[in-house]
DOMIMI-870075 format. One record per atom (N, C-alpha, C): residue number from 1; x, y, z; residue in three letters; atom name. Coordinates in steps of 0.001 Angstrom, whole numbers, plus 500000, padded with zeros to 6 digits. Atoms other than C-alpha are relative to their C-alpha. Layout:
<nodes>
{NUM {X Y Z} "ALA" "CA"}
...
</nodes>
This chain:
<nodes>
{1 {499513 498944 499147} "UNK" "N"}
{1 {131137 087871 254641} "UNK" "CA"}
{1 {499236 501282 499674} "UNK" "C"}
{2 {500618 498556 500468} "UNK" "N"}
{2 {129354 091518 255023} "UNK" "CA"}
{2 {501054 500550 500609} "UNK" "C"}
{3 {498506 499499 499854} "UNK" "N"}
{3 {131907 094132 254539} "UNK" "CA"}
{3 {498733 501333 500191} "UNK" "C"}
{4 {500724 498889 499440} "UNK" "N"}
{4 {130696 097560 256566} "UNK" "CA"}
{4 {501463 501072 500157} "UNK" "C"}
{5 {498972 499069 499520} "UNK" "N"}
{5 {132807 100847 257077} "UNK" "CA"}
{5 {499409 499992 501774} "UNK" "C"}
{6 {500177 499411 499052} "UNK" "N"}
{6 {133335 101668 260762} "UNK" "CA"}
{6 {500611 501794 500207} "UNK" "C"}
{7 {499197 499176 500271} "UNK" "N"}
{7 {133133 105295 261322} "UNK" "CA"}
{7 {499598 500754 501586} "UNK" "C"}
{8 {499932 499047 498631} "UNK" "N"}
{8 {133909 107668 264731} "UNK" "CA"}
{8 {500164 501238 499531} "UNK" "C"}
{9 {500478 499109 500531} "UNK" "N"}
{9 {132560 110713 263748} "UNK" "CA"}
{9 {500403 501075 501141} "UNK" "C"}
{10 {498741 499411 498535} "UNK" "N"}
{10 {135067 113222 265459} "UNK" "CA"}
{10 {500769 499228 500977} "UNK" "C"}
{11 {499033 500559 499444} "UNK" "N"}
{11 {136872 110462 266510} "UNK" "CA"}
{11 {499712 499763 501324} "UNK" "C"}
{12 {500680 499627 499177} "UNK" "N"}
{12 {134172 110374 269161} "UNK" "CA"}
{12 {498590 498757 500013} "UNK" "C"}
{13 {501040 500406 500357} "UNK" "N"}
{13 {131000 109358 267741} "UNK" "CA"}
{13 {499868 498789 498971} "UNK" "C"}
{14 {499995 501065 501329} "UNK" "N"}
{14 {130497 105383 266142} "UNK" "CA"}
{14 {499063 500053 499330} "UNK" "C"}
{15 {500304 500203 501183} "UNK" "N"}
{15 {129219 105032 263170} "UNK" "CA"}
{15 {500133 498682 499108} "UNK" "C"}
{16 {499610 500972 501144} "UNK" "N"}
{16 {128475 101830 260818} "UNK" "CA"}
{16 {499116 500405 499059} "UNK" "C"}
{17 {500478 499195 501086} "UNK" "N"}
{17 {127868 102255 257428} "UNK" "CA"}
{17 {500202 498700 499017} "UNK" "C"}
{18 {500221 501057 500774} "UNK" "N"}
{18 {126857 099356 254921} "UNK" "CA"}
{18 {498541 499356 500088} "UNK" "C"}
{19 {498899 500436 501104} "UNK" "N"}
{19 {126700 096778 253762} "UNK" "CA"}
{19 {500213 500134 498983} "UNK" "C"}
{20 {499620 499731 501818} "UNK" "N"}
{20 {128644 096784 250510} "UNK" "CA"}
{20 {499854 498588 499938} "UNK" "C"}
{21 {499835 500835 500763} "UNK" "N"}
{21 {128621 093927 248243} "UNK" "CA"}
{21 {501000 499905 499495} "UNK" "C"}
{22 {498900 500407 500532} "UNK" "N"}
{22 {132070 094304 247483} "UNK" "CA"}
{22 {500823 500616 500822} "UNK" "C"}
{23 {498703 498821 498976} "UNK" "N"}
{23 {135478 095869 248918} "UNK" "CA"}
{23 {500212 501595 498598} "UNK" "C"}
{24 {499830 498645 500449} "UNK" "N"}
{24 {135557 098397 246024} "UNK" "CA"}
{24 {499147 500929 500158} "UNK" "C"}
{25 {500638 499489 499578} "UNK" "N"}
{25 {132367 099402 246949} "UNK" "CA"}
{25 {499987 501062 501650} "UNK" "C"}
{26 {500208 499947 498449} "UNK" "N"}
{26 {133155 099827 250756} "UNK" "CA"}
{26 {501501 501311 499858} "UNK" "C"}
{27 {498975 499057 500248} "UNK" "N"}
{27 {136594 101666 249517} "UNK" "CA"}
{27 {499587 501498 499733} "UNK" "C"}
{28 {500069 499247 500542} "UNK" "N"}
{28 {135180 103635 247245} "UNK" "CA"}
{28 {498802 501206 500884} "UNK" "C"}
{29 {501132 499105 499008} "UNK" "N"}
{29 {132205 105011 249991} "UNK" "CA"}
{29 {501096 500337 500948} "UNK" "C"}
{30 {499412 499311 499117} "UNK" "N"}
{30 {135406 105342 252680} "UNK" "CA"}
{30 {500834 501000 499354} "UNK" "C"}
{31 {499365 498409 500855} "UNK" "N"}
{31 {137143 107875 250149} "UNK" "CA"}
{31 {499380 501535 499683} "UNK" "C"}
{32 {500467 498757 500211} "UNK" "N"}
{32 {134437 109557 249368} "UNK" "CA"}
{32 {499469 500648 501431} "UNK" "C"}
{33 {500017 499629 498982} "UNK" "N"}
{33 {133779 110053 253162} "UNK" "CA"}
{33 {500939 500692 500485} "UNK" "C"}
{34 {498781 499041 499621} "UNK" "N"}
{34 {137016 111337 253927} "UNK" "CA"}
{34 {500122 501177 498973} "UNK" "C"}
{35 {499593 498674 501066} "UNK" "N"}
{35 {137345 113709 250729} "UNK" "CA"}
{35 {498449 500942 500301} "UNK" "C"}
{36 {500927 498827 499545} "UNK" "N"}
{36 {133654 115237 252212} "UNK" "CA"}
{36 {499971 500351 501258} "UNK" "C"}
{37 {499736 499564 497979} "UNK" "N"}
{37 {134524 115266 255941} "UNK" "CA"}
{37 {501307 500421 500567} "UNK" "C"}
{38 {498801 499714 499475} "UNK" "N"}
{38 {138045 115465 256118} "UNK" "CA"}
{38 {500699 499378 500789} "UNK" "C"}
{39 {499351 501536 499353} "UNK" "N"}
{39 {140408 113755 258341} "UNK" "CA"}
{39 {499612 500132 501663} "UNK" "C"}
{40 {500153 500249 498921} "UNK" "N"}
{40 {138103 114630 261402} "UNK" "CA"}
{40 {499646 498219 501001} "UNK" "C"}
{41 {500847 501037 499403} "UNK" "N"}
{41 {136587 111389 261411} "UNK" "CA"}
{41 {500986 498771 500119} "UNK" "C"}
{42 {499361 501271 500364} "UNK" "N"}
{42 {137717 107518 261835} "UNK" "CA"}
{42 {499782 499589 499049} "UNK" "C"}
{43 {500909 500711 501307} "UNK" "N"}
{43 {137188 105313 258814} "UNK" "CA"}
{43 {500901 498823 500322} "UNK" "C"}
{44 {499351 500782 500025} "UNK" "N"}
{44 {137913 101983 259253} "UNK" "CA"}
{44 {499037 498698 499700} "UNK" "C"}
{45 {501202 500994 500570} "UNK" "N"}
{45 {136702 098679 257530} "UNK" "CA"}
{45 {499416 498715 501335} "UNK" "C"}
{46 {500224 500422 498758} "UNK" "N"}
{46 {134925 096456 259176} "UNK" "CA"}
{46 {499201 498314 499019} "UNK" "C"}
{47 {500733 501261 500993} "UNK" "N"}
{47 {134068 092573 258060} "UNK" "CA"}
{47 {499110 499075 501298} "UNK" "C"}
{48 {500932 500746 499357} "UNK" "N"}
{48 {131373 090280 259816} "UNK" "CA"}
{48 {500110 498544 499250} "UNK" "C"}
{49 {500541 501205 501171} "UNK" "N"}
{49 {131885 086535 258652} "UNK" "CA"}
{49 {499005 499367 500255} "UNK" "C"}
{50 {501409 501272 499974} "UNK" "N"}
{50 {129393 083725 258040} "UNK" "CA"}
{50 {499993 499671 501654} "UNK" "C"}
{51 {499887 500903 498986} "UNK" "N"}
{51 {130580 082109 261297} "UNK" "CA"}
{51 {499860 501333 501343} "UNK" "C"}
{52 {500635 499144 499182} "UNK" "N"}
{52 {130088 085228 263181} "UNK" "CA"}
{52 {501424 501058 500959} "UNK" "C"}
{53 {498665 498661 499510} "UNK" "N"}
{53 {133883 086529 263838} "UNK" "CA"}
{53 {499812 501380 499492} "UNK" "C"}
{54 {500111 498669 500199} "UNK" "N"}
{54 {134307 090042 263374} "UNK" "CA"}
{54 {501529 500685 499914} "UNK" "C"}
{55 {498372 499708 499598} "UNK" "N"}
{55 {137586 091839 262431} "UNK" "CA"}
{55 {500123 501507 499446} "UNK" "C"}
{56 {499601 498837 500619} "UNK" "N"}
{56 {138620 094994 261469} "UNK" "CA"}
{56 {501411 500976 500276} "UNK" "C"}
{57 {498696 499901 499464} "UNK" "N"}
{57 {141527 097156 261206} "UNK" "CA"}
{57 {500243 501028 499073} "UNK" "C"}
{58 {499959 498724 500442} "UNK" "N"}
{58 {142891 100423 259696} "UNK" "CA"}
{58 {500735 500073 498490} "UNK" "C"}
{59 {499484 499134 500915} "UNK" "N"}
{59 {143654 102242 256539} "UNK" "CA"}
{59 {501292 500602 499973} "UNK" "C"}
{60 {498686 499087 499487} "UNK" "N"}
{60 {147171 103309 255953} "UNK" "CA"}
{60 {499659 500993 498857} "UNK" "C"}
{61 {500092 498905 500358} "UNK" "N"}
{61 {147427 106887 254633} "UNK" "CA"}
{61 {499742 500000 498672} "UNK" "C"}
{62 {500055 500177 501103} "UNK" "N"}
{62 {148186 106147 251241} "UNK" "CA"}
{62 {498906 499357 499100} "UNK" "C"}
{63 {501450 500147 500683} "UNK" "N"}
{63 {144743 104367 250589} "UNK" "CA"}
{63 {498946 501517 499401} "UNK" "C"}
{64 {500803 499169 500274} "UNK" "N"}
{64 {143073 107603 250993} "UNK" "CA"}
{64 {500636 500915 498783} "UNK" "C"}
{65 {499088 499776 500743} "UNK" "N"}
{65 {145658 109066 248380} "UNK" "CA"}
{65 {499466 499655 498498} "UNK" "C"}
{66 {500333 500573 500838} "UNK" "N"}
{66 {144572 106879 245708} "UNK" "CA"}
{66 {498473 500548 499318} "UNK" "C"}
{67 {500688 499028 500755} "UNK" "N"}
{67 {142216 109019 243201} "UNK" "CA"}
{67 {499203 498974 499462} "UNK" "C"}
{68 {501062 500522 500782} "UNK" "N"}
{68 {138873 107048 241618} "UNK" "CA"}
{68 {499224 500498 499018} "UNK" "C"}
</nodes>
C-alpha cells in the first residue's frame, strides 16, 4: 500500500503529498502541516493499494491535538 496525505489548500486547491513509508510518517508530515498552515487547509490521508483501490477518509480533531 502507498500511504499519501490529501491536501485542499484553502479548502479549494488539491494537493497530494507523499509517499510515506509508514503511517507515522504520513501523521507526523499532516501535523506538522496543520501546526504551519493552520486549519485553512484540508488534510486528509489517503491510501492507494497493490490492487489499485483507493480510500481515504478524515482526521478527527483530536489527532491534530496529539503533540510529537
Amino acid at each position: 500500500m502507498k500511504r499519501y496525505l490529501f491536501i485542499t489548500l484553502g479548502d479549494t486547491e488539491p494537493k497530494i503529498v507523499g509517499p510515506f513509508e509508514t503511517e507515522e510518517e504520513r501523521s507526523k508530515a499532516a501535523r506538522r502541516h496543520k501546526g504551519l498552515n493552520g486549519d485553512d487547509d484540508g488534510i486528509f490521508p489517503l491510501n492507494i493499494h497493490e490492487d489499485g483501490k483507493v480510500e481515504s477518509y478524515s482526521y478527527c480533531g483530536a489527532f491534530f491535538e496529539v503533540e510529537e
